[in-house]
ZASE-833070 format. One record per residue (C-alpha): residue in one letter; x, y, z. Coordinates in Angstrom, 2 decimals, padded with zeros to 5 digits, always signed. Each point is the difference from the previous one (the first is absolute). Layout:
// ZASE-833070
<node dodo="A" X="X" Y="Y" Z="Z"/>
...
***
This chain:
// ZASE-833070
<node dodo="X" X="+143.16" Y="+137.39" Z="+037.81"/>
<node dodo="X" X="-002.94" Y="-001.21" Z="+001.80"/>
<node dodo="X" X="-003.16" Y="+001.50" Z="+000.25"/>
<node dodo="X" X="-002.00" Y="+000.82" Z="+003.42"/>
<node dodo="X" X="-002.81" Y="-002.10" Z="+000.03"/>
<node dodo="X" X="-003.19" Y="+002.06" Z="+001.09"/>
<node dodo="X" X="-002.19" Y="-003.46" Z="+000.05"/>
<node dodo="X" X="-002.71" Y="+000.60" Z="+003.22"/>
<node dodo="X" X="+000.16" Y="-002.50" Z="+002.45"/>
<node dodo="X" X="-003.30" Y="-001.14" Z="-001.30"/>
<node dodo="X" X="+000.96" Y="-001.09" Z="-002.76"/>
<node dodo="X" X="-001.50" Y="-003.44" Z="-001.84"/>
<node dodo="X" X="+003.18" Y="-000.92" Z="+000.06"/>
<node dodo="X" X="+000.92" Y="-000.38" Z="+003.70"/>
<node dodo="X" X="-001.87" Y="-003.27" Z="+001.46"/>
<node dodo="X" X="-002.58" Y="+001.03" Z="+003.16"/>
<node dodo="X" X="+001.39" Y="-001.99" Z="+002.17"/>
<node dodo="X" X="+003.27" Y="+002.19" Z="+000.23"/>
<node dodo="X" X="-002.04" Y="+002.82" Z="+000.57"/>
<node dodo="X" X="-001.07" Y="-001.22" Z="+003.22"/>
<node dodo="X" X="+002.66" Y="+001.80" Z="+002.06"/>
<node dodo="X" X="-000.31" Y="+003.39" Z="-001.63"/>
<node dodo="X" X="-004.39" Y="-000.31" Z="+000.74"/>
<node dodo="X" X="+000.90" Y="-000.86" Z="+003.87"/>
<node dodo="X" X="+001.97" Y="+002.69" Z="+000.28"/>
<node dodo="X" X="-002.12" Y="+002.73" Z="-001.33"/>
<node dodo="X" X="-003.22" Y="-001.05" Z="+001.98"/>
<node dodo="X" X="+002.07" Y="-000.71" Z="+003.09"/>
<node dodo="X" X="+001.28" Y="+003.99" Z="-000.87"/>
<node dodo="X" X="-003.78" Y="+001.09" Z="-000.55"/>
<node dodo="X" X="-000.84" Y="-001.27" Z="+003.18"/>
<node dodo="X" X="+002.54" Y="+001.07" Z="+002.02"/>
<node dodo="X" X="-001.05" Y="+004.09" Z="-001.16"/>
<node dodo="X" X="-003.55" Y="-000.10" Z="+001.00"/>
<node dodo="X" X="+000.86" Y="+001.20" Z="+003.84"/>
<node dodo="X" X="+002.30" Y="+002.91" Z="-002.07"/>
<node dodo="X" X="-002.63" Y="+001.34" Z="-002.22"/>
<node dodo="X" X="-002.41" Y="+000.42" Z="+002.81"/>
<node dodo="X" X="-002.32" Y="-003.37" Z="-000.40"/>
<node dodo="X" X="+000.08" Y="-000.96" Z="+003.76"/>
<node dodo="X" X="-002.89" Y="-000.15" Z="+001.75"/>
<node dodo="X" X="-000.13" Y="+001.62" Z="+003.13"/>
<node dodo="X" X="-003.09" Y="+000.27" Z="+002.92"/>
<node dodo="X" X="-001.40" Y="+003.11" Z="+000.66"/>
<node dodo="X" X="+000.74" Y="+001.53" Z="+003.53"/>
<node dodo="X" X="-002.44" Y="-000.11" Z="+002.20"/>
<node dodo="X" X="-002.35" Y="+002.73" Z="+000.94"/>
<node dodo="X" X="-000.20" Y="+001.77" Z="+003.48"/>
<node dodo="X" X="-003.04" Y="-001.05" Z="+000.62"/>
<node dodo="X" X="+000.33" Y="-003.60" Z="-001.36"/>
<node dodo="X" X="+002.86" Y="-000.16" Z="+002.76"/>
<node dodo="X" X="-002.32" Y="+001.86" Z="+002.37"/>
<node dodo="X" X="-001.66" Y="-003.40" Z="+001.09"/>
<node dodo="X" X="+000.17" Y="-003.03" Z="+002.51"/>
<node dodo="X" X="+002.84" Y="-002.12" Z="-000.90"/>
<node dodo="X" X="+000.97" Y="-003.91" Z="+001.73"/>
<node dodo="X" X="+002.90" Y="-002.21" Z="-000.46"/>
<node dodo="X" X="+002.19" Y="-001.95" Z="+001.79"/>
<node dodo="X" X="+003.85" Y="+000.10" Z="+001.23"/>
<node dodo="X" X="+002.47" Y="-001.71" Z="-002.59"/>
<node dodo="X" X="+000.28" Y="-002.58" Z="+002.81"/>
<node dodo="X" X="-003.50" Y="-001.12" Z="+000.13"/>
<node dodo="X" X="-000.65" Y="+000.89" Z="+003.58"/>
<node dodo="X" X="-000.84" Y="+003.78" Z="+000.54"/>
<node dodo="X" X="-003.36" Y="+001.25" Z="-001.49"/>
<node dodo="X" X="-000.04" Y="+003.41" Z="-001.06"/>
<node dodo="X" X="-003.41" Y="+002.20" Z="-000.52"/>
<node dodo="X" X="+000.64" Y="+004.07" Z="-000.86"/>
<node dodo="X" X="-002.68" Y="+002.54" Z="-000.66"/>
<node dodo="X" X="+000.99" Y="+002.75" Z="-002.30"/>
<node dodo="X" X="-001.93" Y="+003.02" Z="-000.08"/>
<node dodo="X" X="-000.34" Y="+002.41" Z="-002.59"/>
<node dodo="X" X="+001.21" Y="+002.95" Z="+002.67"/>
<node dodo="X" X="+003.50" Y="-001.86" Z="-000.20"/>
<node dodo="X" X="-000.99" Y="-001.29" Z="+003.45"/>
<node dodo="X" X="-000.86" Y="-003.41" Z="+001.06"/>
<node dodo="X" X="+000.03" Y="-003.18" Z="+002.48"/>
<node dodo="X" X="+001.80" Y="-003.08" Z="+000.00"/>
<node dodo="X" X="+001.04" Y="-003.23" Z="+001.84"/>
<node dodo="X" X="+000.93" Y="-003.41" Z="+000.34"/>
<node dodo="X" X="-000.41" Y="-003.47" Z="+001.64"/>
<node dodo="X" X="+002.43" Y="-002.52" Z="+000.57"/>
<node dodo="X" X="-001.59" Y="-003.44" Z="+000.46"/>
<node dodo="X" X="-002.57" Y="+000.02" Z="+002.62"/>
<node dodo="X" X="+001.15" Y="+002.90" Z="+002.07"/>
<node dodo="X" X="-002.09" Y="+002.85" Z="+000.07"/>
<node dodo="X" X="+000.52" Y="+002.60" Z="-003.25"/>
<node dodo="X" X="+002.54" Y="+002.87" Z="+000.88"/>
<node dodo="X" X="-001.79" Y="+003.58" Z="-001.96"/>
<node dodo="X" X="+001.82" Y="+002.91" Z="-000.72"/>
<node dodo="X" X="-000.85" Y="+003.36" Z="-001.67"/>
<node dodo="X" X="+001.22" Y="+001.09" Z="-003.27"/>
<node dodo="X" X="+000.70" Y="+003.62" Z="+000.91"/>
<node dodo="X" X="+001.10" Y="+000.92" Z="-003.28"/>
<node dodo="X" X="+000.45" Y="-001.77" Z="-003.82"/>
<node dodo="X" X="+001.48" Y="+000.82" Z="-003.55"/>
<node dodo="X" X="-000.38" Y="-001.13" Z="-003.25"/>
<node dodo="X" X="+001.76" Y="+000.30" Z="-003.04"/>
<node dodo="X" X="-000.52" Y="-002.22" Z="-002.90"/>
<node dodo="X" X="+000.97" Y="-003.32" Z="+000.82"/>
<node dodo="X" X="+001.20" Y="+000.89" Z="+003.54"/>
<node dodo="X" X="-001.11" Y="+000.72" Z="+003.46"/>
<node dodo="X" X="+001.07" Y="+001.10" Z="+003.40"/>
<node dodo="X" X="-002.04" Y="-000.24" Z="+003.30"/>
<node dodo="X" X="+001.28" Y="+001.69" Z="+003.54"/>
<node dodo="X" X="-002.26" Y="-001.84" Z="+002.64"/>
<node dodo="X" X="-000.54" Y="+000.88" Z="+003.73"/>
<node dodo="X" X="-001.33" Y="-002.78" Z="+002.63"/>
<node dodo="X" X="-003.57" Y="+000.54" Z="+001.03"/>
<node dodo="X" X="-000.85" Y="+000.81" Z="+003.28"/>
<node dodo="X" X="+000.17" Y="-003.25" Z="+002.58"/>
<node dodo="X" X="+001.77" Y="-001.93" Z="-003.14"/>
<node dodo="X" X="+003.23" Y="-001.72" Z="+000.28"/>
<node dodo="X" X="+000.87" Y="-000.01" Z="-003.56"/>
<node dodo="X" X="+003.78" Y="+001.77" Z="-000.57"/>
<node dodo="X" X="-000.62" Y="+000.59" Z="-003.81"/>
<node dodo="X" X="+002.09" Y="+003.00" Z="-001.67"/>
<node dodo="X" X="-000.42" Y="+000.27" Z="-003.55"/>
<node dodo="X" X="-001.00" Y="-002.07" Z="-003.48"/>
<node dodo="X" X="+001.65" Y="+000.41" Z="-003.14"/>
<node dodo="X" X="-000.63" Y="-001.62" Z="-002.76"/>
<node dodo="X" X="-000.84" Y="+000.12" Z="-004.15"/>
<node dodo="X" X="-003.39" Y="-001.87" Z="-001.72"/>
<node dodo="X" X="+001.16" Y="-002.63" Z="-002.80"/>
<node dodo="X" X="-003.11" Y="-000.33" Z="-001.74"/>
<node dodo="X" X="-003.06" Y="+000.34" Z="+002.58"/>
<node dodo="X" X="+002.14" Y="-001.81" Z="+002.99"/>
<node dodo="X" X="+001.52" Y="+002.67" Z="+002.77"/>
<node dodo="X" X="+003.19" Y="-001.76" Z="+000.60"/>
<node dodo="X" X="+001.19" Y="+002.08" Z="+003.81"/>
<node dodo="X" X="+002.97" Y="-000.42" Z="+002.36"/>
<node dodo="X" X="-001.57" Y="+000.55" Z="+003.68"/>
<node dodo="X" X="+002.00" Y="+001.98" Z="+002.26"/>
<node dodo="X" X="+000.22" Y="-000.16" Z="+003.77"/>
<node dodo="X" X="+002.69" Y="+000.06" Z="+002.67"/>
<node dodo="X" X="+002.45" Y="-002.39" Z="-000.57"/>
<node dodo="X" X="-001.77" Y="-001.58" Z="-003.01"/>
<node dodo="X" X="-001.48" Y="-000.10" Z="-003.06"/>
<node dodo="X" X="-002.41" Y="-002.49" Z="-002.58"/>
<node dodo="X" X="-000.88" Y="-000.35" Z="-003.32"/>
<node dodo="X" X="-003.43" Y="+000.14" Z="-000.29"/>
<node dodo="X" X="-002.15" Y="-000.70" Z="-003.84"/>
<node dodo="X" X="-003.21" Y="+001.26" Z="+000.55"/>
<node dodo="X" X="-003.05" Y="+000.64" Z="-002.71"/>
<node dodo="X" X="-003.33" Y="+002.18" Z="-000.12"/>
<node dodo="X" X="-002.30" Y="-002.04" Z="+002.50"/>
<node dodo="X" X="-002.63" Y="+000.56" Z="-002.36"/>
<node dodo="X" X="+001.34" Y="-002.19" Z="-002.87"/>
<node dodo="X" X="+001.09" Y="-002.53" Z="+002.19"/>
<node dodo="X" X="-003.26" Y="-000.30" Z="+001.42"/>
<node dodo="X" X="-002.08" Y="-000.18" Z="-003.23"/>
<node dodo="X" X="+002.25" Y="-002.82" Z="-001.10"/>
<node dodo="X" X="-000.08" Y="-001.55" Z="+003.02"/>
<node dodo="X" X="-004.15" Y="-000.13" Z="-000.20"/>
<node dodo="X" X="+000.08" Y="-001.32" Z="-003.57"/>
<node dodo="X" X="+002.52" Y="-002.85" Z="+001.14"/>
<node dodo="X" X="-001.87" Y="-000.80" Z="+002.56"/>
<node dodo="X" X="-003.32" Y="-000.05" Z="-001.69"/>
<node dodo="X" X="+001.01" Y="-002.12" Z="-002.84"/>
<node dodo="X" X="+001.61" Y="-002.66" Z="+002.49"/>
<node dodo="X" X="-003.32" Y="+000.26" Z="+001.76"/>
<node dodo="X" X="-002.10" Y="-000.20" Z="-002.83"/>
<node dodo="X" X="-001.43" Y="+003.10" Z="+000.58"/>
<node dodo="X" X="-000.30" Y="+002.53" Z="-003.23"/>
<node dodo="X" X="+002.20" Y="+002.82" Z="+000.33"/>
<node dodo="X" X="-003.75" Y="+003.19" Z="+000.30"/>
<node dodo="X" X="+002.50" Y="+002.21" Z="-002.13"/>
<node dodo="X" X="+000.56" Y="-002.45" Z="-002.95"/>
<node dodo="X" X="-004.14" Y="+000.40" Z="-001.15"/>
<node dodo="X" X="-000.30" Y="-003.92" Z="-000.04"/>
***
């Protein structure tokens, strides 16, 4: 009768080399459980007021420019340009937010040709990512806080000038 061996898998006795595929295994495992146990980073939702701000961005096809004023009364303005044509404005009569979403009703200011319905959309990170409804339509529109954009856009343009950045100190 034989006896069950109880020898660990560590033991001197089994080269290294064959313990190669056992290793893989368990730190492919280990890594694999950090989204379970709760190790996932995640942003924070924006505030009210941080989305209570001027926001720009462009149409996922490059052509429409979009430009929306949120207010902190859940009120607003908006509108676009297409090219060189002259920039359609609308009202944003009412908006929600919820963490990581938002929904805009808009209303055509008065003399204004623009047929804009609603906006829904959801932040990923600090981008507003929208659909833009209007009659018969609708775009994709990525927008951010105009107020990042144009910081960054002053420091990138100061250091290809030359010109120190006045909020670096230098």
């Amino acid at each position: 009768m034989s006896r069950l061996s109880l020898t660990p898998w560590f033991s001197p006795r089994v080269p290294v080399w064959e313990l190669w595929p056992t290793v893989a295994l368990v730190l492919l495992f280990l890594s694999s459980c950090g989204p379970l146990l709760g190790a996932e980073k995640t942003a924070r939702p924006l505030s009210h007021e941080a989305v209570a701000q001027v926001w720009l961005g462009w149409s996922e096809d490059g052509l429409d420019l979009f430009r929306l004023d949120l207010k902190a009364d859940a009120t607003g303005m908006g509108g676009s340009v297409f090219g060189d044509e002259q920039p359609r404005l609308f009202r944003i009569t009412s908006w929600k937010y919820e963490p990581e979403r938002i929904e805009m009703t808009a209303a055509p200011l008065a003399g204004e040709g623009s047929d804009i319905g609603q906006l829904r959309g959801a932040f990923v990170g600090l981008e507003m990512k929208l659909t833009v409804y209007g009659r018969g339509w609708h775009h994709r529109v990525m927008l951010r806080r105009e107020s990042d954009l144009e910081l960054k856009w002053h420091k990138l343009k100061g250091a290809m000038l030359g010109t120190p950045d006045p909020s670096s100190g230098y």
